[in-house]
N, C-alpha and C positions, 0 to 999 in steps of 0.2 A: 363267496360273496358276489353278487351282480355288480357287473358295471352300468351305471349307472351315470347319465349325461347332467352336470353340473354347472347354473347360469354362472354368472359373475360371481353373484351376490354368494350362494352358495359357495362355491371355489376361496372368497373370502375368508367365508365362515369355518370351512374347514382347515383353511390354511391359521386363523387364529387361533380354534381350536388345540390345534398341533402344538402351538407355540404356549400354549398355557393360559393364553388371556381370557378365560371364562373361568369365574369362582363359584363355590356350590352356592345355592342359596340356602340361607341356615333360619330365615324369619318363616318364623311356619305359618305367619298371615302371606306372608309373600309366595309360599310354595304352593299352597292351597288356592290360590288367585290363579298361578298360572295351570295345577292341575286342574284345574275349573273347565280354563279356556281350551287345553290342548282337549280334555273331554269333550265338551260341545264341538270341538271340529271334527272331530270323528266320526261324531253321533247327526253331523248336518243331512238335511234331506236333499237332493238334487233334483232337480225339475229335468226329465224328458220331454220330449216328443214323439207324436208317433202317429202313422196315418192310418187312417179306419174306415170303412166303408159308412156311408151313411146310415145304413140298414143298422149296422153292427151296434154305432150310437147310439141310435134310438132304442134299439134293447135292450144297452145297460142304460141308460138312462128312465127308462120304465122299470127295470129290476131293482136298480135304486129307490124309486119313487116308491116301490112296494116296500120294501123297508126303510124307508123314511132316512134314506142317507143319499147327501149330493152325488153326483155320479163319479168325479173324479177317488173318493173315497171306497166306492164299492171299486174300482179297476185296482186302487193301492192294495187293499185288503188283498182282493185276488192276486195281484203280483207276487205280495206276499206270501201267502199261503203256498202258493207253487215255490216261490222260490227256498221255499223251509221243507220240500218233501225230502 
């Protein structure tokens, strides 16, 4: 297992933990709620930055225009596609 550096708040939680004070949830409107949430954290998109030549811009931003998608969408597409070879 990794060690792993633990704030406050965490070090708390796992020292409750330890101790037993967390109970299952057994309301399956309640489990379903937070399976929901810890999904969409997972699944959240993170905004980069990134510097670019002007040239570079203007040519996705015209390859975009050619297929009728903002430009920031045709770079995500491409990040993606590369990052899934």
């Amino acid at each position: 297992m990794k060690n792993y550096k633990l704030d406050k708040e965490e070090k708390q939680i796992l020292k409750d933990y330890d101790a037993g004070k967390f109970i299952a949830i057994t309301d399956k409107r309640v489990l379903n709620k937070y399976r929901d949430i810890a999904r969409a954290t997972l699944t959240k998109k993170k905004n980069i930055n990134i510097r670019v030549s002007l040239r570079d811009l203007h040519r996705l931003k015209v390859k975009a225009a050619e297929q009728g998608l903002p430009y920031q969408t045709l770079v995500s597409s491409v990040l993606h596609q590369y990052g899934n070879q």
